[in-house]
C-alpha positions as CSV (number, residue, x, y, z in Angstrom):
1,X,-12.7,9.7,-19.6
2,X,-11.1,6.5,-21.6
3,X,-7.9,8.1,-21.6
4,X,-8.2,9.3,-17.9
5,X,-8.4,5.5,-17.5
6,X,-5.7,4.0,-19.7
7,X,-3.4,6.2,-17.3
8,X,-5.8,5.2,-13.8
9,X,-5.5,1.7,-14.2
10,X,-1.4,1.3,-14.2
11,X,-1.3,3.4,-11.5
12,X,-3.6,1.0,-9.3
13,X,-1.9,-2.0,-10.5
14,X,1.7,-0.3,-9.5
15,X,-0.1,1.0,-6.1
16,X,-1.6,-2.9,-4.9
17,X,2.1,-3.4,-4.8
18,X,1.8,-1.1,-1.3
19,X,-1.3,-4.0,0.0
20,X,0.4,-7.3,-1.5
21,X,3.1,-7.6,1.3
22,X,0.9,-6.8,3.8
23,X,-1.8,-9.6,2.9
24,X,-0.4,-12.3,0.7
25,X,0.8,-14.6,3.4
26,X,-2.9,-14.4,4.9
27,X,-4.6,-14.8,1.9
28,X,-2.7,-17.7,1.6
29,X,-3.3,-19.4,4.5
30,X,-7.2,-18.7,4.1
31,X,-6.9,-20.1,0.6
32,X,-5.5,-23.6,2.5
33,X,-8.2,-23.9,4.8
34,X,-11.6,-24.2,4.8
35,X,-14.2,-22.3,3.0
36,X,-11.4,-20.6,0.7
37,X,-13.1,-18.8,-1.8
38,X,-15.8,-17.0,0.6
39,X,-12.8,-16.0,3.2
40,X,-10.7,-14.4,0.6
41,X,-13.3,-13.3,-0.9
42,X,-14.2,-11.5,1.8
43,X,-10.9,-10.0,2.8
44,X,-10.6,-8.7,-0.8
45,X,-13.6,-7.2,-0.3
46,X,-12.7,-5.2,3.4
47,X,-9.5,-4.0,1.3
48,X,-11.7,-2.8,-1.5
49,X,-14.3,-1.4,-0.1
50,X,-11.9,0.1,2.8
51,X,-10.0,1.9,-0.1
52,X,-12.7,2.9,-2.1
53,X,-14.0,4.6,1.4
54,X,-11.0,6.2,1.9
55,X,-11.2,7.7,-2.1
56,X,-14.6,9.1,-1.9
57,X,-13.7,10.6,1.8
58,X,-10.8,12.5,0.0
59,X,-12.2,13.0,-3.4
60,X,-15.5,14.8,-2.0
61,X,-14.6,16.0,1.3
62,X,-11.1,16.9,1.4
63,X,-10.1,17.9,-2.2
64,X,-9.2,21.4,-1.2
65,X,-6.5,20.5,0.6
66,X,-4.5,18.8,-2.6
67,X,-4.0,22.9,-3.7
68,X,-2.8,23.7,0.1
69,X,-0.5,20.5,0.2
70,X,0.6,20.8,-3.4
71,X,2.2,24.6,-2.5
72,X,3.6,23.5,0.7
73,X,5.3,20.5,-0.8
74,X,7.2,22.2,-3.5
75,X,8.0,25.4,-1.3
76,X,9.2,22.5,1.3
77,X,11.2,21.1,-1.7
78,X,12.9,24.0,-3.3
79,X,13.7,25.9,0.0
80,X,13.1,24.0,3.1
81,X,13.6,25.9,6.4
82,X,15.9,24.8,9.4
83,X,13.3,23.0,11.5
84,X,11.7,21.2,8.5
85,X,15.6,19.8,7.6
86,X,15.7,18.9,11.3
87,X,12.1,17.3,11.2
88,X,13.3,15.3,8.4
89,X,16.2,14.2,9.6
90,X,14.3,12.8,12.4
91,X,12.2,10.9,10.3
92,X,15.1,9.4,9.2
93,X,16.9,8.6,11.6
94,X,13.5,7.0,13.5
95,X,13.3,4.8,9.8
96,X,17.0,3.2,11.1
97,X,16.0,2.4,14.3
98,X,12.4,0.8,13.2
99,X,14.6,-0.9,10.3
100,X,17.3,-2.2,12.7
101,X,14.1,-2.9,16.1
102,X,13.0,-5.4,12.7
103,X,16.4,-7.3,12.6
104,X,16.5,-7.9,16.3
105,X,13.1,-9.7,16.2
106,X,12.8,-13.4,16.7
107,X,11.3,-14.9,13.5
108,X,7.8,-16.1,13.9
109,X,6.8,-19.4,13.5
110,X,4.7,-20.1,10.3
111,X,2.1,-22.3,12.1
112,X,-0.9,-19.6,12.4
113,X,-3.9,-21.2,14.0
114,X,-5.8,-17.8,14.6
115,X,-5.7,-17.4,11.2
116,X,-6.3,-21.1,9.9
117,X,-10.1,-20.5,12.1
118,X,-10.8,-16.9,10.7
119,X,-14.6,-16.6,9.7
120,X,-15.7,-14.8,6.8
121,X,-16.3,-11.1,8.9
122,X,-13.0,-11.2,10.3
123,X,-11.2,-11.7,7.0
124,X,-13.6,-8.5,5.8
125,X,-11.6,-6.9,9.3
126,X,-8.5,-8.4,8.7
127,X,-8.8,-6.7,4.8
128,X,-10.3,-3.3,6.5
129,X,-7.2,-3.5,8.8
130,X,-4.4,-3.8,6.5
131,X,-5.8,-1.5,4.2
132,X,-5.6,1.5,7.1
133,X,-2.2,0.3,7.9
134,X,-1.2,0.4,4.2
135,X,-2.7,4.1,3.8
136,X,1.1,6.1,4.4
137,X,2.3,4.2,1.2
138,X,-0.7,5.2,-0.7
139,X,1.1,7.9,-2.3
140,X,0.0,6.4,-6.4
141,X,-3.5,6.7,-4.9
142,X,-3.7,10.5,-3.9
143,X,-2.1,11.2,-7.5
144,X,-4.5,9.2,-8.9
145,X,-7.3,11.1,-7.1
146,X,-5.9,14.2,-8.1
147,X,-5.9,13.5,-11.5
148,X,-10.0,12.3,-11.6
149,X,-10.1,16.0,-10.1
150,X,-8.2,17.8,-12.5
151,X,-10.3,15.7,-15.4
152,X,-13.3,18.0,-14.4
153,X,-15.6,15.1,-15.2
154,X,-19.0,15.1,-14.2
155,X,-20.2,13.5,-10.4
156,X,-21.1,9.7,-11.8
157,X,-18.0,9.8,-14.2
158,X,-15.6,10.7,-10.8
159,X,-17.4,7.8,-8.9
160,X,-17.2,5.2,-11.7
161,X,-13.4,6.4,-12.4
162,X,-12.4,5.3,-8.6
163,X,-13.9,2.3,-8.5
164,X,-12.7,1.1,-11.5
165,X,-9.2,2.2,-9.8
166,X,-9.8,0.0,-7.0
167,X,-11.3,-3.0,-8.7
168,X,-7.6,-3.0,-10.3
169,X,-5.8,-2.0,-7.1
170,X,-7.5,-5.8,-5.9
171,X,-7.3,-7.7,-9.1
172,X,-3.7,-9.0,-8.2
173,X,-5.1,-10.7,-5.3
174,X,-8.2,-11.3,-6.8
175,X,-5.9,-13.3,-9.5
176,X,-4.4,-15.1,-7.0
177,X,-7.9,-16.6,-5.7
178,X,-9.1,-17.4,-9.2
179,X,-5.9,-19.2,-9.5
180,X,-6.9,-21.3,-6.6
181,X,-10.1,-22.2,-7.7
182,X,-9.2,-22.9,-11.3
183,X,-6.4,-25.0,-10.3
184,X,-7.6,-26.7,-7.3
185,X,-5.3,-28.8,-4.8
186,X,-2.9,-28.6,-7.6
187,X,-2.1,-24.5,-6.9
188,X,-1.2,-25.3,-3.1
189,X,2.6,-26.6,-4.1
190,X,2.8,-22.7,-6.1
191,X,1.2,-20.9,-3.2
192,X,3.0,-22.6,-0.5
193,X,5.9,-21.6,-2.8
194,X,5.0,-18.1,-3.0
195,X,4.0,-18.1,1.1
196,X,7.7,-19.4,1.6
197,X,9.3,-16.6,-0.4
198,X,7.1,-13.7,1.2
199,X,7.9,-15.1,5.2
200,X,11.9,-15.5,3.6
201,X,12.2,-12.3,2.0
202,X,9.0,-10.2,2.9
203,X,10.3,-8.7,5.8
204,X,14.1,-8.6,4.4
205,X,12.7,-6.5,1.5
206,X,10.7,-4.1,3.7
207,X,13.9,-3.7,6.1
208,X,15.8,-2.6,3.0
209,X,13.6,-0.4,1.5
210,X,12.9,1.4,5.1
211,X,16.9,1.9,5.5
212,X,17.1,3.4,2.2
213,X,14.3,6.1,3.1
214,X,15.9,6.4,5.9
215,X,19.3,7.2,4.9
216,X,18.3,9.3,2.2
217,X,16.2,11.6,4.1
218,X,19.4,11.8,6.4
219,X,21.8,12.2,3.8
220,X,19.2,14.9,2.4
221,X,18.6,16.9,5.0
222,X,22.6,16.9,6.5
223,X,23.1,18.2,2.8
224,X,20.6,21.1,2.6
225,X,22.5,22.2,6.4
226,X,26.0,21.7,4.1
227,X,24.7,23.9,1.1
228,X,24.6,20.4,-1.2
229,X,21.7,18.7,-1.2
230,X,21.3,14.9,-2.0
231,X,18.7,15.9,-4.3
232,X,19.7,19.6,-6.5
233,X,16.3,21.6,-7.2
């Protein structure tokens, strides 16, 4: 079980990578206003317990699909058929036009007064909310999952092992809220800083990495057609 977690644990902090994007300008601007502790708080909380949902859902009802999707994966990697490469290069090619849709948007304007009003429930929806639109990138989690399976621990020890996974999927925003509050007024100058870099490069970041998927899976599946794929097996 100790050892199951010493590998957990990097795993969640790699995976809140997937949720920091997403949230960090909000949690921002709910730190700046009022009540800043019990609003972040509270949309920590919809992400964590929103995650932790989603974990138990798979870990207890759906585990015995991991064998079904584990064989079709690597048959689908090591000998794909024609409509699967085609399937995938579609993918692709809809990943370019959702990357280059992103460049042709007007940038909006940083003054958020929905947000600077948000009550304590609708941060917890807000959190719940990103968390289901952060689920596709989850990818760390559901190998995480499958490993707490594979561990053959006992019921309490599979419960306790995913939420400790999830209290350290949050604890980078969670760090960022104690920082607030240990700091005062004098963290706003460092988190305005860090709000500034997200809304610069936050989208620019998530552009790039979407044309990269995107032209790989291209690239890929053109190659498989060709009889050299991007990727040997």
């Amino acid at each position: 079980m100790t050892e199951l977690l010493f590998i957990l644990i990097p795993i969640a902090l790699l995976d809140s990578t997937s949720i920091i994007p997403l949230c960090i300008v909000l949690l921002i601007v709910l730190l700046s206003g009022p009540g800043p502790l019990i609003r972040s708080s509270m949309l920590i909380a919809g992400i964590f317990v929103t995650y932790l949902a989603c974990g138990l859902l798979i870990l207890f009802g759906l585990d015995s699909l991991f064998d079904a999707l584990e064989a079709y994966a690597m048959r689908v990697w090591q000998n794909p058929n024609a409509w699967e490469l085609l399937f995938q290069i579609l993918v692709g090619l809809v990943l370019l036009a959702v990357a280059w849709r992103m460049t042709r948007k007007t940038p909006k304007s940083a003054d958020k007064p929905a947000t600077a009003g948000m009550t304590g429930t609708q941060a917890f929806t807000a959190g719940v909310g990103l968390t289901i639109v952060g689920l596709p990138g989850a990818v760390p989690y559901f190998g995480a999952i499958n490993l707490i399976i594979r561990d053959e621990l006992t019921f309490a020890q599979e419960i306790v092992a995913l939420v400790v996974y999830n209290i350290f999927f949050v604890v980078p925003l969670a760090a960022i809220v104690v920082l607030r509050q240990v700091m005062g007024e004098a963290s706003q100058s460092l988190l305005e800083r860090v709000r500034a870099v997200f809304d610069t490069w936050g989208t620019r970041v998530v552009i790039a990495l979407i044309v990269a998927l995107g032209a790989v899976l291209v690239a890929d599946g053109l190659g498989w057609f060709l009889g050299y794929p991007l990727i040997p097996v």
